[in-house]
VEXDREN-2710 file (C-alpha; in Angstrom, 1 decimal):
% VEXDREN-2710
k/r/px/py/pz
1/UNK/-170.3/-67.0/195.9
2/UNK/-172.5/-69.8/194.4
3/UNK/-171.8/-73.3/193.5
4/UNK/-172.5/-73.6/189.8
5/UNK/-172.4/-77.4/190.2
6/UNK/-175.3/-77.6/192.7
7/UNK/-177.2/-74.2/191.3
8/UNK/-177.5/-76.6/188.2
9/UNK/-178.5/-79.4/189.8
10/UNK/-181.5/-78.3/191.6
11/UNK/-182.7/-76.7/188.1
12/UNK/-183.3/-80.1/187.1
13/UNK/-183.5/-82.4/189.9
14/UNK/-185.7/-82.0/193.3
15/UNK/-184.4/-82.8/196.3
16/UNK/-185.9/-85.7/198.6
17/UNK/-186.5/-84.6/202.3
18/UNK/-186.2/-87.7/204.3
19/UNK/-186.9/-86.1/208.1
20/UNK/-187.9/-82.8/209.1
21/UNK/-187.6/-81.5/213.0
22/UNK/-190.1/-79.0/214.0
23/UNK/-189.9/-77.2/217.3
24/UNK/-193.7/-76.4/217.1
25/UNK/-194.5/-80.2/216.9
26/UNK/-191.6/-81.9/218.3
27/UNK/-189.7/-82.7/221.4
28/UNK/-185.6/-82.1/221.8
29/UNK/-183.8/-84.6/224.0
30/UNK/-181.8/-82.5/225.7
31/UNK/-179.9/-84.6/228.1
32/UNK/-177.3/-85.8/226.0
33/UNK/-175.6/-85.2/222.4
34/UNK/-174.1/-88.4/219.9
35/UNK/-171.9/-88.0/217.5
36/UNK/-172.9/-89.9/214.5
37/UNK/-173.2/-90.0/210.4
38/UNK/-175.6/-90.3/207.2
39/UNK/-175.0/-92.3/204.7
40/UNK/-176.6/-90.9/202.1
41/UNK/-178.6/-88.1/203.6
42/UNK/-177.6/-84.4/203.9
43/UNK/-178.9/-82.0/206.5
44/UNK/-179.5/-78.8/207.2
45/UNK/-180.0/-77.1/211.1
46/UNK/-180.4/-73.7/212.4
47/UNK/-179.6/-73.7/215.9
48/UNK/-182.5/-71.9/218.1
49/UNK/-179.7/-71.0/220.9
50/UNK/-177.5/-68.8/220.1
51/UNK/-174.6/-69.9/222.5
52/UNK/-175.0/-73.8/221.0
53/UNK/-171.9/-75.7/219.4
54/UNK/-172.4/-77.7/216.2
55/UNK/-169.3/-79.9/216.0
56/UNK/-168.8/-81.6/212.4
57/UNK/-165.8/-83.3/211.7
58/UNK/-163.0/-81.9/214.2
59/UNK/-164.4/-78.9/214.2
60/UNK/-166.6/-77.0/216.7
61/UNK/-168.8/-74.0/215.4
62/UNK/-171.1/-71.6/217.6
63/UNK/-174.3/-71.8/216.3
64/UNK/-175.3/-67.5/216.6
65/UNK/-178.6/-66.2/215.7
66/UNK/-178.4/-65.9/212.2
67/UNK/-176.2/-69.0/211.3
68/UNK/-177.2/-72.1/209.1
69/UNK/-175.1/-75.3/209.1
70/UNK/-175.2/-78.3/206.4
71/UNK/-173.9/-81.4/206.6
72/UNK/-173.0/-83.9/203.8
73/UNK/-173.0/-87.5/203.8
74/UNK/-169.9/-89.2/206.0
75/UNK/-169.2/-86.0/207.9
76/UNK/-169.3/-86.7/211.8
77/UNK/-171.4/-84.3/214.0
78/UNK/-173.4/-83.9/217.0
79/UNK/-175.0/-81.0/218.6
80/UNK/-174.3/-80.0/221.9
81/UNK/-174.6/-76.5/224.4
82/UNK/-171.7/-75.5/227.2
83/UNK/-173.4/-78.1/229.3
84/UNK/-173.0/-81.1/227.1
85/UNK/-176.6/-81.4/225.9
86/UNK/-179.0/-81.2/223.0
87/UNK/-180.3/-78.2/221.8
88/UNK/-183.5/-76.5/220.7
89/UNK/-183.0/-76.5/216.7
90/UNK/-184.5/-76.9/213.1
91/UNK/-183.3/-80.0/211.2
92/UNK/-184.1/-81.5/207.9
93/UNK/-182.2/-84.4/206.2
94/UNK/-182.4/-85.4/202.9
95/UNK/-181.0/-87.0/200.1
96/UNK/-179.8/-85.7/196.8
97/UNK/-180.0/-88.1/194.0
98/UNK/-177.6/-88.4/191.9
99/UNK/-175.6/-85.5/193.3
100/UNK/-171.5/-86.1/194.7
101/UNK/-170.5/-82.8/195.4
102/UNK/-170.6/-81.1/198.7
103/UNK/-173.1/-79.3/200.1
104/UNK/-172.3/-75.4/200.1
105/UNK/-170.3/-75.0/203.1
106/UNK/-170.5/-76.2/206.8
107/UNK/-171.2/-72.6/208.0
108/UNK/-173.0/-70.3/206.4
109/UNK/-173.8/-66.8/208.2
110/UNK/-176.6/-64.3/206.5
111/UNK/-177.7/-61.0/207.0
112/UNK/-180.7/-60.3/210.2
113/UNK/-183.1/-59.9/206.8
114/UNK/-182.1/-62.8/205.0
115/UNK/-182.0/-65.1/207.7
116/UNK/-185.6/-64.4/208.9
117/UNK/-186.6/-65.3/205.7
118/UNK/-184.3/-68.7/205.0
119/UNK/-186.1/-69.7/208.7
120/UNK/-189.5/-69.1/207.7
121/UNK/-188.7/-71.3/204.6
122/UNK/-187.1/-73.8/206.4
123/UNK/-189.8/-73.8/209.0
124/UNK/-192.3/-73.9/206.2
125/UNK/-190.6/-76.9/204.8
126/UNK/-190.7/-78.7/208.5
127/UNK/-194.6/-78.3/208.4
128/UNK/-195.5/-79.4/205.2
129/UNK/-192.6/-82.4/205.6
130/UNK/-194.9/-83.4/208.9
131/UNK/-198.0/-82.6/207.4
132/UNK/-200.9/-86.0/207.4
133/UNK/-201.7/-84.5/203.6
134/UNK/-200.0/-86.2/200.8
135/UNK/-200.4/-83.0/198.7
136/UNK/-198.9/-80.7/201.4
137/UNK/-195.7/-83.1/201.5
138/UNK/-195.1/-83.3/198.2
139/UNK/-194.5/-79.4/198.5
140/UNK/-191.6/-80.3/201.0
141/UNK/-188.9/-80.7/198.5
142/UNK/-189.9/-77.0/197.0
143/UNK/-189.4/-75.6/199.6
144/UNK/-186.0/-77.1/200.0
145/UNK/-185.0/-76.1/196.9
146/UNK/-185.7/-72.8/197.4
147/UNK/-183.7/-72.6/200.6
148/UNK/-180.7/-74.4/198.9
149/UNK/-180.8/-72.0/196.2
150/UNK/-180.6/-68.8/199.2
151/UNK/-178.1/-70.5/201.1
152/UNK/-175.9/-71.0/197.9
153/UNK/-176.9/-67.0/197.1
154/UNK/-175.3/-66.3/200.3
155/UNK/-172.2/-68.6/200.8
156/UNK/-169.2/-66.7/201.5
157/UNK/-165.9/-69.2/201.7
158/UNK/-163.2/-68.3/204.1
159/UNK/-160.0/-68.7/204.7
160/UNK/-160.5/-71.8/206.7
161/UNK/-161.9/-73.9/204.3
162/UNK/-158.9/-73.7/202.4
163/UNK/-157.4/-76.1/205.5
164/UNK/-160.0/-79.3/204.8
165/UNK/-157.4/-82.1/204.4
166/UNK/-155.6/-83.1/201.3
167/UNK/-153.4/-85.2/199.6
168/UNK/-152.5/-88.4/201.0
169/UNK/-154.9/-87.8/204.0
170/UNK/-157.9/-86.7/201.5
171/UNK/-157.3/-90.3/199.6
172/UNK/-157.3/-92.1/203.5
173/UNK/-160.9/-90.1/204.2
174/UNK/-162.4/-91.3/201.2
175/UNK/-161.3/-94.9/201.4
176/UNK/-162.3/-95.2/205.0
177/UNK/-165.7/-93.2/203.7
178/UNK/-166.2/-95.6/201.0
179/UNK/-164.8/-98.8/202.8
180/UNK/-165.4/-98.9/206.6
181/UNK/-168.4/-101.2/206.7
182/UNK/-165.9/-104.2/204.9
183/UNK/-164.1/-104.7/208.1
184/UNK/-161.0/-102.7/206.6
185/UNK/-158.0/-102.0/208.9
186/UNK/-155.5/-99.3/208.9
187/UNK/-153.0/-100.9/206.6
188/UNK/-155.3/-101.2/204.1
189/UNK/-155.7/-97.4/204.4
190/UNK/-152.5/-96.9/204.4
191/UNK/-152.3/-99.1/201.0
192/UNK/-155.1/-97.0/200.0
193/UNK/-153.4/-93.7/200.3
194/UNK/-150.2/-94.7/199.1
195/UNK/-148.1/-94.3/201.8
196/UNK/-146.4/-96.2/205.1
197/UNK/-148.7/-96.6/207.9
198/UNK/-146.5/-95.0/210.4
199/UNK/-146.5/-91.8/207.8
200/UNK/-150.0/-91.9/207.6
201/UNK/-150.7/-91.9/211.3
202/UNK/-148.1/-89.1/211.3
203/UNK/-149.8/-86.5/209.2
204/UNK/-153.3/-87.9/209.5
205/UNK/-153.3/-86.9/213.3
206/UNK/-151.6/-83.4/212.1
207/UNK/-154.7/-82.8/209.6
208/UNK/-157.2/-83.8/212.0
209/UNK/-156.7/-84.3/215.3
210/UNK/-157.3/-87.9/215.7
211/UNK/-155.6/-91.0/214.6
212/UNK/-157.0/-92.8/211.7
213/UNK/-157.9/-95.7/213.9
214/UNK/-159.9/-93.5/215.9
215/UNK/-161.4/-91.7/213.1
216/UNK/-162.1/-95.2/211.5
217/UNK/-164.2/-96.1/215.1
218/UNK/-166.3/-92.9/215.0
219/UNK/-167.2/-93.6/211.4
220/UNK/-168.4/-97.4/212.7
221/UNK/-170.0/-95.8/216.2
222/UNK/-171.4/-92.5/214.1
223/UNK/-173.3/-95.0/211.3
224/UNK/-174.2/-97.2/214.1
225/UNK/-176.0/-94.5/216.2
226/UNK/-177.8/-93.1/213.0
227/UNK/-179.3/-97.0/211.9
228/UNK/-180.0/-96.8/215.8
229/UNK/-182.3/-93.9/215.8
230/UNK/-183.4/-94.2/212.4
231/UNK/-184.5/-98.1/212.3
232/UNK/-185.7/-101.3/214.1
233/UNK/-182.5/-103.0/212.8
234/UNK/-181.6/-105.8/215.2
235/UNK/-178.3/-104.8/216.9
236/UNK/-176.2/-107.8/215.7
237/UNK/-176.9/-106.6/212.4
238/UNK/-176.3/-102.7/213.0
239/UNK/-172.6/-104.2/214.3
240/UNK/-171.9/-106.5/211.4
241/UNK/-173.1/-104.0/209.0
242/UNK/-171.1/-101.2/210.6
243/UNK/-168.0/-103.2/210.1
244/UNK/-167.2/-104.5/213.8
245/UNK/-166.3/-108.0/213.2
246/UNK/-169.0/-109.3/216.0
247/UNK/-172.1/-108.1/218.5
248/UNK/-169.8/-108.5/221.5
249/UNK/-166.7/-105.8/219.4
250/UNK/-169.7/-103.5/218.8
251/UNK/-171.1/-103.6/222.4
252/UNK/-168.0/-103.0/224.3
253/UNK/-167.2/-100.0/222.0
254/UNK/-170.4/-98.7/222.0
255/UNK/-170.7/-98.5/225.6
256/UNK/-167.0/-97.0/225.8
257/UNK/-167.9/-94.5/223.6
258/UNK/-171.3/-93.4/224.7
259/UNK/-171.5/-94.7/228.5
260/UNK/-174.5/-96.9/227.9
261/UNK/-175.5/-100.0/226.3
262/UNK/-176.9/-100.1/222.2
263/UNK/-180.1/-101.0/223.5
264/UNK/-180.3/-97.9/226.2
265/UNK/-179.7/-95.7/223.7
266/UNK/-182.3/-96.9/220.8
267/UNK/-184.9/-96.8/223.8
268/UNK/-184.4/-93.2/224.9
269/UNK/-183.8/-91.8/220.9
270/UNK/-185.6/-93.7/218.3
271/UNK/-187.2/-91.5/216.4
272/UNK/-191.0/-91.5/215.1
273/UNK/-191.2/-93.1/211.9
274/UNK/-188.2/-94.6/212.2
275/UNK/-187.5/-97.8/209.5
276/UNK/-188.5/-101.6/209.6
277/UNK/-186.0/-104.2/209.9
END
């Protein structure tokens, strides 16, 4: 089943890779997982072990051998095995300009044959991404297209996908989406979504699994972790940006959350070529 929206799309606009992980080049922390978010950036991994769990949202997937994920902007995830830790995989982010819609599915299982071949392409795409030529990267985003344009050959929607949230839940998801780095609060996204808070709450939790307060922390923690990894931001302005109303709110829940300090964490996972302040 192909998305006509994003088929048409990539006719006409490339895609910009932001990160690529290769396996041959790179290293995989795998003592520990964090959940976290992108902005603006949409990713794609194939999980190298076939017993590892992709979690997006709250949702846990088994990653298989022939099994590609994506990722849109705002959706929570992590990557973890039974044990708890990072596994061996092949990442790329990047952004779509100009593009709102979603990106294909969160699962998308192919064929032994056809999933040889979208690896190869996405490995491909991880070399020339990481490649010291300027002319070799500039072939990066071709190669991206060419995988979107396979996996969205190869989507095939089930049942479950018909059970993403709606109504007045949808309408709190894409306030807090839009909204949670202004300090909002859950009345507002109760406001928001046109109902009583206590209703909200209510159905919200039935939808998803978590309370909206909750939810509305991960989104702060999950953007928090990314500018973490991602950037030499100072940590007072990671937490002000990410909507905790001071350094102190930010630290507490941080170390709650992940069982170490902000600091700790950028240490052990920033990642090679990571932003300037």
């Amino acid at each position: 089943m192909t998305d006509i929206k994003l088929t048409q799309y990539l006719l006409s606009t490339l895609p910009v890779v932001r990160y690529a992980f290769d396996p041959e080049k790179d290293t995989v922390d795998r003592d520990r997982t964090d959940e976290h978010i992108h902005e603006t950036q949409y990713q794609i991994t194939l999980g190298l072990d076939p017993e590892g769990i992709i979690r997006i949202g709250n949702r846990e997937y088994i990653t298989g051998e022939n099994c590609f994920f994506t990722i849109s902007p705002y959706e929570l995830h992590e990557l973890k095995n039974r044990d708890g830790r990072t596994f061996p995989n092949i990442t790329c982010r990047f952004e779509l300009p100009g593009y709102t819609g979603p990106l294909l599915q969160n699962r998308i299982e192919l064929n032994e044959k056809n999933a040889c071949e979208a690896k190869c392409i996405l490995l491909r795409l991880c070399s020339l991404q990481n490649s010291p030529g300027t002319h070799l990267r500039k072939r990066a985003p071709l190669a991206l297209a060419e995988l979107l344009f396979m996996l969205d050959e190869y989507v095939q929607y089930d049942s479950a996908d018909s059970n993403a949230p709606g109504g007045p839940v949808r309408l709190a998801l894409d306030y807090m989406h839009a909204n949670f780095k202004d300090g909002i609060n859950i009345d507002a996204v109760a406001q928001a979504a046109g109902i009583s808070q206590e209703y909200l709450c209510r159905v919200f939790h039935r939808e998803t699994g978590c309370t909206p307060s909750d939810y509305l922390q991960r989104l702060r923690l999950g953007y928090a972790v990314e500018r973490l990894f991602a950037s030499h931001r100072k940590l007072g302005s990671i937490a002000l940006e990410a909507g905790f109303s001071n350094a102190k709110t930010f630290n507490a829940a941080f170390q709650k959350h992940y069982q170490c300090s902000a600091s700790q964490f950028r240490r052990k996972h920033l990642e090679k070529g990571a932003e300037n302040d």
